[in-house]
N, C-alpha and C positions, 0 to 999 in steps of 0.2 A: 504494500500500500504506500502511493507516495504521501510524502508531506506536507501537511496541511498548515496553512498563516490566517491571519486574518487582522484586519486592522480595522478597528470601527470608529463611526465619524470619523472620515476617514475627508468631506466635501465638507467647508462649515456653511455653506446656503439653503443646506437638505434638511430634512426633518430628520432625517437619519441615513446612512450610506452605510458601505461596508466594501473593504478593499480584499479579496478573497483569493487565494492561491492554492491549487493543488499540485506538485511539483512544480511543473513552467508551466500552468497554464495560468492566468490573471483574468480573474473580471472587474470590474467595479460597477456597482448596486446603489442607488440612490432614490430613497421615498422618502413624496410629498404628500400631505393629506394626513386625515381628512381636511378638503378643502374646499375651494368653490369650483363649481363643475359647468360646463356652457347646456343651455336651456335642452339642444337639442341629446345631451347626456344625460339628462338629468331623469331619475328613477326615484319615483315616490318609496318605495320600499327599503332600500339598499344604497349601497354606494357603488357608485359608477368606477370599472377596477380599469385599469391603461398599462400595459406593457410595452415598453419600446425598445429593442436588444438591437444595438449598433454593430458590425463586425469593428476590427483592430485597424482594416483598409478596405476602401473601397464604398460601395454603396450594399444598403439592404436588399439580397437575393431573395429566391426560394428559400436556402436554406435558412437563412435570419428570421422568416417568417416562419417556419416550421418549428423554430427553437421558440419564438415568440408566445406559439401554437399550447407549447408544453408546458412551457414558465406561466402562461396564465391559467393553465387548465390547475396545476398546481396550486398556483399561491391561492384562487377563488374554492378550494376546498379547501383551506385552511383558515383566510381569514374572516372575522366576523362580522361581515360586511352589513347584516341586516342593522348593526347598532350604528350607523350613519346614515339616514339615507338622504337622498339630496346633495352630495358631495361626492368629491371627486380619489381617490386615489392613484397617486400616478407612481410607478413604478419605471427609472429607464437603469437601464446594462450596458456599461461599454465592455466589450473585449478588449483586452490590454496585450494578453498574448495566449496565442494557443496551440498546444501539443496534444492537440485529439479528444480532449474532455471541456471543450466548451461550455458542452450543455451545463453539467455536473458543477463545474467551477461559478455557473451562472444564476442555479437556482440554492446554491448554497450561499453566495452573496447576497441572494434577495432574499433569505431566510434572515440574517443576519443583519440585515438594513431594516426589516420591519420590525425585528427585535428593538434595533438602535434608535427607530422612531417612534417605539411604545406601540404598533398598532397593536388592536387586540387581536388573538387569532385563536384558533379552536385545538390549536397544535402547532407543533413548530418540525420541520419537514428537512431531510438530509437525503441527497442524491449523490446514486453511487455509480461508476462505472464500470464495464468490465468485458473481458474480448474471450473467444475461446478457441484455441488453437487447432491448427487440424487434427494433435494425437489428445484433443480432449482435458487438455488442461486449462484452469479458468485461471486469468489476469485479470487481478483487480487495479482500478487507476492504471490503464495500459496507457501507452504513448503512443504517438501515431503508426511510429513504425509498427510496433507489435500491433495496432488495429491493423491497418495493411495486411499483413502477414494471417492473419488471423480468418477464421470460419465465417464469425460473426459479431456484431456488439452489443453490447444491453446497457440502458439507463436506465435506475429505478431508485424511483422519491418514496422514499418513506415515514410515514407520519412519526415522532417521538413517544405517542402514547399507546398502553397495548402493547400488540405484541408486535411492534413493528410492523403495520399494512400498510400496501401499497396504494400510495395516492396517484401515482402517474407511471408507465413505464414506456418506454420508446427504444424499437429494435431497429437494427440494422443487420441485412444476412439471412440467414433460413437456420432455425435451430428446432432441432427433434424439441420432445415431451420433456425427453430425461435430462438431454444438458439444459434445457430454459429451467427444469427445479436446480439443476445443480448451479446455473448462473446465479439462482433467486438467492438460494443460501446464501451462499459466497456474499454475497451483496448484504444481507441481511444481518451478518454477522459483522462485516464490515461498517456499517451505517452506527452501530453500537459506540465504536472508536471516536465517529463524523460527531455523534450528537456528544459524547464525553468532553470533544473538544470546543464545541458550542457552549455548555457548560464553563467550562474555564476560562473562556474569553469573556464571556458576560459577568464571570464575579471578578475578573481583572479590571472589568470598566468600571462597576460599581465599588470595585473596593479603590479603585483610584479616586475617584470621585467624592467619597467619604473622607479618604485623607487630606484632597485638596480644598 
């Protein structure tokens, strides 16, 4: 498993941000909200949720709307969106730099930035990645090379309460029955380490903040 950074308030304009690294890969996560939302957003019930994931270079493809696709399906089953409604939450993702776990580096920032901007959420959510080679062995946090190289790849976001269920997963490849359980595990037990260190970075912020 690579290693995991994280830097919070990380942007001081934001309501909360979060600067997020898995080996090489970077994103940075920034939320605004709840806040004011334009008329034609606007949702008598709930709060209006916005994701906007930039790549590192270039302009937003397919794929950037795909990642987009995931990051929202995500964070709108976790957060508690019916306690705003008439406002706006915005959510944007720049990629900073990436070695094959965009995704993963991406919705782990924005776990970490709604943390850092207080929203309320109904869990708090860690995405894992992982590739499986042709003789059947599973890489967790693979790098690009080893995706390449590799059968197939699996993302999967997992809520922190319980026993670990899946809020979101997204493949790439063709994977039997047996290796997509054996991917799941692997990821499942991994995600344990993801959320321990989520844990520690939020009593590091508050316990600095207490001192200061």
């Amino acid at each position: 498993m690579a290693q995991h950074a994280c830097e919070l308030s990380f942007l001081s304009r934001s309501d909360g941000s979060a600067l997020y690294s898995i080996g090489l890969n970077v994103a940075l996560a920034s939320v605004n909200g709840p806040g004011d939302v334009k008329v034609s957003n606007r949702l008598y019930n709930r709060s209006h949720l916005e994701v906007c994931y930039s790549p590192s270079t270039g302009h937003s493809m397919i794929r950037e709307r795909a990642l987009e696709s995931v990051i929202m399906r995500t964070v709108e089953q976790a957060i508690l969106v019916h306690l705003h409604p008439r406002t706006a939450i915005n959510i944007t993702i720049q990629e900073m730099q990436s070695d094959g776990l965009a995704l993963s580096a991406s919705v782990n920032a924005a776990c970490m930035a709604l943390l850092d901007a207080g929203i309320q959420m109904k869990t708090t959510f860690a995405a894992v990645t992982c590739c499986i080679t042709p003789s059947g062995t599973v890489i967790i946090d693979p790098t690009e090379a080893e995706i390449q190289e590799s059968v197939a790849e699996a993302t999967f976001v997992f809520e922190s309460s319980g026993e670990a269920s899946v809020l979101t997963a997204h493949q790439d490849g063709r994977l039997s029955y047996e290796d997509f359980k054996k991917c799941l595990h692997h990821c499942q037990v991994a995600s344990k380490d993801v959320f321990a260190f989520y844990r520690r970075m939020t009593e590091k912020k508050y316990q600095n903040e207490i001192e200061s």
